[in-house]
C-alpha positions in Angstrom: 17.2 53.5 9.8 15.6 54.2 6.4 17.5 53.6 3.3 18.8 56.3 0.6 19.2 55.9 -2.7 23.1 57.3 -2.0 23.6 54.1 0.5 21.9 51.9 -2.3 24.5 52.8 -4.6 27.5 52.7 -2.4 26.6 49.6 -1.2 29.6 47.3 -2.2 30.0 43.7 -2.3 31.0 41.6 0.1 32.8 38.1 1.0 29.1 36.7 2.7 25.8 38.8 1.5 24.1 41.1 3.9 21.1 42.9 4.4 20.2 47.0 4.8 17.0 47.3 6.3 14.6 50.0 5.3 11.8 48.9 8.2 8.3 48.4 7.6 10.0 44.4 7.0 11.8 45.8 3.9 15.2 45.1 3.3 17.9 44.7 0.8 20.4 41.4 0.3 23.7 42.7 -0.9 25.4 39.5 -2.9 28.9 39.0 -3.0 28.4 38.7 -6.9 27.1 42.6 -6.4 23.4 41.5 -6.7 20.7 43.8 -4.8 17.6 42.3 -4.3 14.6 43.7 -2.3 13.3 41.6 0.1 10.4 41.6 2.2 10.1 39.5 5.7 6.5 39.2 7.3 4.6 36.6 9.7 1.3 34.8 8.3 0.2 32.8 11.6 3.0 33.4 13.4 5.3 32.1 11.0 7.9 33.9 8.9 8.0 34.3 5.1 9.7 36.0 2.8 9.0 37.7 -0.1 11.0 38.3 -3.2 9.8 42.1 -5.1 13.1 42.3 -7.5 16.2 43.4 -7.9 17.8 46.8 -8.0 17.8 49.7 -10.1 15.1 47.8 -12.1 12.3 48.2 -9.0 14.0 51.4 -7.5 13.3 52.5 -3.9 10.0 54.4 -4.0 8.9 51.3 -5.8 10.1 48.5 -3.6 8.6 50.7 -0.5 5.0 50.8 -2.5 5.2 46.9 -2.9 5.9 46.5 0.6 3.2 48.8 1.2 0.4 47.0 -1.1 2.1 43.4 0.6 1.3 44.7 3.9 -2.4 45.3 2.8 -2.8 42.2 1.9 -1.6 40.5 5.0 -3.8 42.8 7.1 -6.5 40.7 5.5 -5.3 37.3 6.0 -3.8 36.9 2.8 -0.2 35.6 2.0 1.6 37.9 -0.5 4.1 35.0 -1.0 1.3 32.7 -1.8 -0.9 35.6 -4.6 2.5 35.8 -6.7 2.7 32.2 -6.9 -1.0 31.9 -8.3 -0.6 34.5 -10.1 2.7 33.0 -11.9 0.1 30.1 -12.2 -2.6 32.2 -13.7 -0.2 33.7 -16.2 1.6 30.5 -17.5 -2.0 28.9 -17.7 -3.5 32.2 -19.6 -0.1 31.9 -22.2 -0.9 28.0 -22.8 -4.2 28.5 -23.3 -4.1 30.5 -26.5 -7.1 31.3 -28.7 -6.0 28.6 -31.5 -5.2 26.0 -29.1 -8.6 26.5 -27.1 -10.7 26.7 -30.6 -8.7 23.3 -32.0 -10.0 21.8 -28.5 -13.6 22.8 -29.3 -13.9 21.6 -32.3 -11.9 18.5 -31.6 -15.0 18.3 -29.0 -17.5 19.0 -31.7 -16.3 16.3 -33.7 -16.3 13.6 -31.5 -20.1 14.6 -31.0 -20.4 14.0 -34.3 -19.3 16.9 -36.6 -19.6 16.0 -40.2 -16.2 16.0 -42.0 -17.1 19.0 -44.4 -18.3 21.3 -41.3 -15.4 20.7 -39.2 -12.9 21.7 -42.3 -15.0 24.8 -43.4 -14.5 25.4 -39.0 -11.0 25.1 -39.4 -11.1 27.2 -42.7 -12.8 30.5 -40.6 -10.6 30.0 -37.8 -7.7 30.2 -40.1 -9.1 33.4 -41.6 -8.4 34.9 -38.1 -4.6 34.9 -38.0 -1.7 33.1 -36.3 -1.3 36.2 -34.6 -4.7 36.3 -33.0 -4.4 32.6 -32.8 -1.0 32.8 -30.6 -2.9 35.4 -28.6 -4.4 34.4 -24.2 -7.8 34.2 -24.7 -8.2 35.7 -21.3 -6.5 38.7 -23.0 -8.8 39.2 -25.7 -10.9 42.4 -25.8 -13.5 43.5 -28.2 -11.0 45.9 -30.2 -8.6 43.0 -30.7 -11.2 40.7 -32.2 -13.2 43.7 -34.2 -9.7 44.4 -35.8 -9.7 40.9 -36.9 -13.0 40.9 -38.7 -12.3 44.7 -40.0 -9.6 42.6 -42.7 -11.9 40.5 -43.5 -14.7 42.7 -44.4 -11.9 45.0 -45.9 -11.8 42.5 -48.6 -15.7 42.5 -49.5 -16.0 38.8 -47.4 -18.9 40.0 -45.7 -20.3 36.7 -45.2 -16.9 35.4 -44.2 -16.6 37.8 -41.5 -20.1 37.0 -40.3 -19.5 33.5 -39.9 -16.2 34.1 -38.2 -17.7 36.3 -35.8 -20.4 33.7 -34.8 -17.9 30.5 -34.7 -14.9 32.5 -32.5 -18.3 33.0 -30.3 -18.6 30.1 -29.8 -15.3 29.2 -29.0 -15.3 32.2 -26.5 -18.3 30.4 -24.9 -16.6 27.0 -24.8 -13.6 28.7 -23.2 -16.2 30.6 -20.4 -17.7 27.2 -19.7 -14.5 25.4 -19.0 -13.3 28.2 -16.4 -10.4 29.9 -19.2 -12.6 33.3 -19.7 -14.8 35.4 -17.4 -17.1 36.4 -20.5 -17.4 36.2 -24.4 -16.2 39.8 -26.0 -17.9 39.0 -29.6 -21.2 39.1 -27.2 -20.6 43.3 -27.6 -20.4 43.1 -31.4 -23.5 42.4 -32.2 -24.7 44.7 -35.5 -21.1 45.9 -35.7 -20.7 44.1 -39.2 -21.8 44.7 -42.4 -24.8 42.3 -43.5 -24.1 40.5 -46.1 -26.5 39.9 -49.0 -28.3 36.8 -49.2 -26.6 35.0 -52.6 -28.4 31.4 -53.7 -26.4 28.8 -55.2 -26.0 29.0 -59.0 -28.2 26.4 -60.6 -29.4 25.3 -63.8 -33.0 23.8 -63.4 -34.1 24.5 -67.1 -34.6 20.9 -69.3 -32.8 22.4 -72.2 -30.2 23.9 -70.3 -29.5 20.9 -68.4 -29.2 19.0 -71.6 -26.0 21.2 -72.6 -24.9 20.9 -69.4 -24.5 17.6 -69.1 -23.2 17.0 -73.0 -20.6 19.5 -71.8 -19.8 17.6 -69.2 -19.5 14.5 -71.1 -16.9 16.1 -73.3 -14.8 17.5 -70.4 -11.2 17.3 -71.1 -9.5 17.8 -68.1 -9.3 15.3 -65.1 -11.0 12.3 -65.5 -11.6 11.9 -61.9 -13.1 15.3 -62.0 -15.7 14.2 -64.5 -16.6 11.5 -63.0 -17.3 13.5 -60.0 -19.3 15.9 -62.1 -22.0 13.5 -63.5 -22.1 11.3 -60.6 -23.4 15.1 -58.9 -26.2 14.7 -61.5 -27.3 11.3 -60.6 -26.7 11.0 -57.2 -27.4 14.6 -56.0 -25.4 14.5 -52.5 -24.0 17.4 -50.7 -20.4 18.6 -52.6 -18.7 17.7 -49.3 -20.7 14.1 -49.3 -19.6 13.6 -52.4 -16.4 14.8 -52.1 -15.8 12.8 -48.3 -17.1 9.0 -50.2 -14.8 6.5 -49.2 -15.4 3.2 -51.4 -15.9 1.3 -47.7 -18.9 2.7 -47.6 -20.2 2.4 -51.8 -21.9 -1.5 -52.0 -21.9 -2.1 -56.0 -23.1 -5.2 -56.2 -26.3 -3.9 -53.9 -26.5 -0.8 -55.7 -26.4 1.4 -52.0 -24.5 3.7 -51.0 -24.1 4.6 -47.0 -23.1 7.5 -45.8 -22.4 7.6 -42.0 -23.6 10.2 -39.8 -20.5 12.0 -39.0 -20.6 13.0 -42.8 -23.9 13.9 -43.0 -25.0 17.9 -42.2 -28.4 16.7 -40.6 -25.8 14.2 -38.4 -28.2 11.0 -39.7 -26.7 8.1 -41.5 -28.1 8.8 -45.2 -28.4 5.9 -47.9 -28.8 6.5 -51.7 -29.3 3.6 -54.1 -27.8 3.8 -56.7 -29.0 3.4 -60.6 -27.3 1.4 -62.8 -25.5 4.5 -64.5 -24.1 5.5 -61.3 -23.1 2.2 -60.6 -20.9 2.3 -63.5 -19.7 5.6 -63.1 -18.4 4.5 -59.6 -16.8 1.1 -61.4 -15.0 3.7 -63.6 -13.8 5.7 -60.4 -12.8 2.2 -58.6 -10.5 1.4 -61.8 -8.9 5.1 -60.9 -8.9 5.2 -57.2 -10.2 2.2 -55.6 -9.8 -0.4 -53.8 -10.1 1.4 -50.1 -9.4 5.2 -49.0 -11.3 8.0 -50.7 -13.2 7.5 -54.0 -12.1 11.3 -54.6 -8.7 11.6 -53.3 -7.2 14.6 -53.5 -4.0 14.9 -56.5 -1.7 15.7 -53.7 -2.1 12.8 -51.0 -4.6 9.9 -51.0 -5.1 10.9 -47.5 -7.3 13.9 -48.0 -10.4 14.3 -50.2 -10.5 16.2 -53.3 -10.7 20.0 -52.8 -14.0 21.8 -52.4 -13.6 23.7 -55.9 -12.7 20.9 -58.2 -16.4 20.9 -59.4 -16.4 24.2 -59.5 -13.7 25.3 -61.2 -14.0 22.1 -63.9 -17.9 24.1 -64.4 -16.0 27.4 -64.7 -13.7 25.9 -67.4 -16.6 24.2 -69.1 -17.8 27.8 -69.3 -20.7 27.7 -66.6 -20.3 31.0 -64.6 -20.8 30.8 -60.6 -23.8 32.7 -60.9 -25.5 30.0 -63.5 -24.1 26.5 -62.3 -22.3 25.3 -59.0 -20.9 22.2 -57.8 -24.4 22.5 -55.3 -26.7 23.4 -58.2 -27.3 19.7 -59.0 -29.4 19.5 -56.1 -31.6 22.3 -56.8 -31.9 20.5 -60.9 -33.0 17.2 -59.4 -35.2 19.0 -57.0 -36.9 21.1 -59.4 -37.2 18.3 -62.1 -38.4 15.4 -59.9 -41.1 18.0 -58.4 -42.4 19.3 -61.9 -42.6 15.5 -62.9 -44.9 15.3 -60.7 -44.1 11.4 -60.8 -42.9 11.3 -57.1 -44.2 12.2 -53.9 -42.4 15.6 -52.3 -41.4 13.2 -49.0 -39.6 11.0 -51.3 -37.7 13.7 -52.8 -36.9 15.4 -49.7 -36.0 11.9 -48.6 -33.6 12.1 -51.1 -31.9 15.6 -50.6 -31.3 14.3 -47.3 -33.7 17.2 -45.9 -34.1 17.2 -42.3 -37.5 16.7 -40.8 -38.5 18.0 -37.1 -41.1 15.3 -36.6 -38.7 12.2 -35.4 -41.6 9.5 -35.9 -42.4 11.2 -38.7 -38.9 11.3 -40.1 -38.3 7.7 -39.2 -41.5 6.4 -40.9 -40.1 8.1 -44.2 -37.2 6.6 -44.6 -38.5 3.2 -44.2 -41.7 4.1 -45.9 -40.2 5.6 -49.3 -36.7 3.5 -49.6 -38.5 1.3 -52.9 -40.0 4.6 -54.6 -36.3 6.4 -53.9 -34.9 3.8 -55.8 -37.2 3.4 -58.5 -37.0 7.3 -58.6 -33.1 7.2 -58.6 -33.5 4.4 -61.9 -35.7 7.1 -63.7 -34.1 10.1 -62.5 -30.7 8.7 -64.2 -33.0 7.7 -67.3 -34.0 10.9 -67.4 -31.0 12.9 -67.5 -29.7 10.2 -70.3 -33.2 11.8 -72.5 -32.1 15.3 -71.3 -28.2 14.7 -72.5 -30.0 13.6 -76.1 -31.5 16.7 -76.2 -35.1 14.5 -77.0 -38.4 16.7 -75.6 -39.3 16.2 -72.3 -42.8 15.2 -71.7 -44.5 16.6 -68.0 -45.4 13.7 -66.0 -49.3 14.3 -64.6 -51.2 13.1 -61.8 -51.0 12.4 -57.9 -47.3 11.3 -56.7 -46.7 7.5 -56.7 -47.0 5.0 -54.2 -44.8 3.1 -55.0 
């Protein structure tokens, strides 16, 4: 006999639990505590299970009979209701652990192990951060497009176009990485292509005038704030690394007495060991530095902990204070001097150079017979390109350098 919701509710407790059967395999198990639980008894195979749907009055009786119902349809095809809700308990524990932030710090621990440079993976970590611990706490299987446009909406809200942009392309691939290992049918930022606002190309500050370099570095000489950070500062005009290169040199890696410095691949954005000798100002600039920071760890340790480098905007903010704007001089702008200067001397041939800047080539033989081919002229240029910025600091004229480039 089918159950009422009157019988439901006068259905007392008991010394031993019992059942009222609805039919159709539903019942309900009376507890002596005064539990009611809906149950639901079936044969997979010829053997019987049972099925727990809930308890009573949260899953009420019209509800416990349209479970039953949707049970039964599964079993008509072979399936095992008992054995669904257990996968998908599994599916939904899994989904919770694997959460956007804990599937992106898996990619890029991934990414680094291939080989990441040190500066990349932090700027990574930087744009995922810019996402939220909310979205970051969130399934990824239960991201959709709105949830992840939201996201990017704040940070274009603030005028961080380019932000935005490159937050958009790295939770991509994170997305992908979580498609490819089975955690997400497809990518949602796939459907948000030419949803953002394009940023404006902007070009690193950079002085690349003579004169102007002059004052820069005589300003630089007379820097008053943190010696470590001008050191850092006209090391950038000798040397001419990457900020984050400079910023990542450990003194394992510096060789004084040779005059080399080696930066290993993982640091490098081109993922390629890199070498730069080293002239005989930079040498003592770097002896300066060791009697700071040395013997071992970072050459540029941050003022916090030895065990992180110095922040990304100390060069920057010691040119602000200086009084070179963003838009005139930056921290990368010391590339684009030596560039321009070693080109115009026309002392040095262009492969060198680009040798130099650590420039990526496509041709592999070609690219390996350049870095053996040019080491002596790279480090006569780095002698002269040191001498020169000592004329330029002087303020004496500069005198263009004619002719074919040197083979030296």
């Amino acid at each position: 006999m089918a159950l009422s919701d009157l019988a439901i509710r006068n259905a007392k407790p008991r010394a031993k639990e019992y059942k009222l059967s609805d039919g159709g395999g539903l019942y309900m198990l009376v507890t002596p505590a005064g539990g009611k639980l809906w149950r639901l008894k079936f044969r997979v195979d010829g053997r019987e299970k049972k099925l727990a749907i809930g308890a009573y009055p949260a899953i009420g009786l019209s509800d416990a009979r349209k479970r039953r119902d949707d049970a039964r349809e599964l079993i008509a095809t072979g399936a095992d209701p008992s054995r669904e809700k257990q996968q998908a308990k599994h599916r939904a524990k899994v989904s919770a652990a694997n959460t956007f932030g804990e599937v992106a710090s898996e990619f890029l621990d991934k990414r680094k192990r291939e080989g990441l440079s040190t500066s990349t993976f932090e700027k990574s970590e930087y744009y995922i951060s810019r996402m939220g611990s909310v979205f970051g706490r969130m399934p990824i299987a239960e991201i959709a497009v709105p949830d992840l446009l939201a996201v990017l909406r704040r940070i274009e809200a603030t005028g961080n176009y380019e932000t935005a942009r490159r937050v958009l392309q790295l939770a991509g691939r994170v997305f992908r990485y979580a498609v490819a290992t089975a955690r997400l049918v497809s990518d949602p930022s796939r459907d948000l292509r030419g949803a953002l606002t394009a940023p404006q190309p902007t070009h690193y500050g950079a002085i690349i005038d003579a004169k102007r370099a002059g004052e820069l570095l005589r300003a630089i000489d007379g820097y008053e704030g943190h010696l470590v950070t001008r050191i850092a500062m006209q090391l950038s005009a000798n040397v001419f690394v990457r900020p984050g290169e400079l910023r990542h040199a450990e003194w394992s890696e510096i060789d004084l007495e040779a005059g080399v410095w080696i930066i290993p691949a993982g640091k490098m954005k081109m993922r390629k060991p890199h070498q730069v000798p080293l002239s005989s100002q930079s040498v003592e600039l770097f002896r300066k530095l060791h009697a700071i920071t040395g013997p071992s760890g970072y050459a540029y340790p941050s003022i916090r902990t030895r065990t992180r480098p110095m922040s990304e905007n100390t060069i920057n903010a010691g040119l602000r204070r200086l009084g070179f704007p963003g838009d005139e001089m930056t921290a990368h702008g010391f590339r684009a001097l030596a560039s321009t200067l070693l080109n115009e001397s026309g002392k040095w041939n262009p492969d060198a150079i680009e040798r130099a800047l650590a420039h990526g080539d496509d041709d592999r033989v070609r690219a390996a017979y350049h870095r053996g081919a040019h080491w002596h002229e790279r480090v006569q240029m780095a002698q002269w390109w040191s001498d020169n910025l000592d004329t330029l600091r002087t303020g004496a004229t500069i005198l263009p350098f004619q002719g074919q480039g040197a083979n030296l």
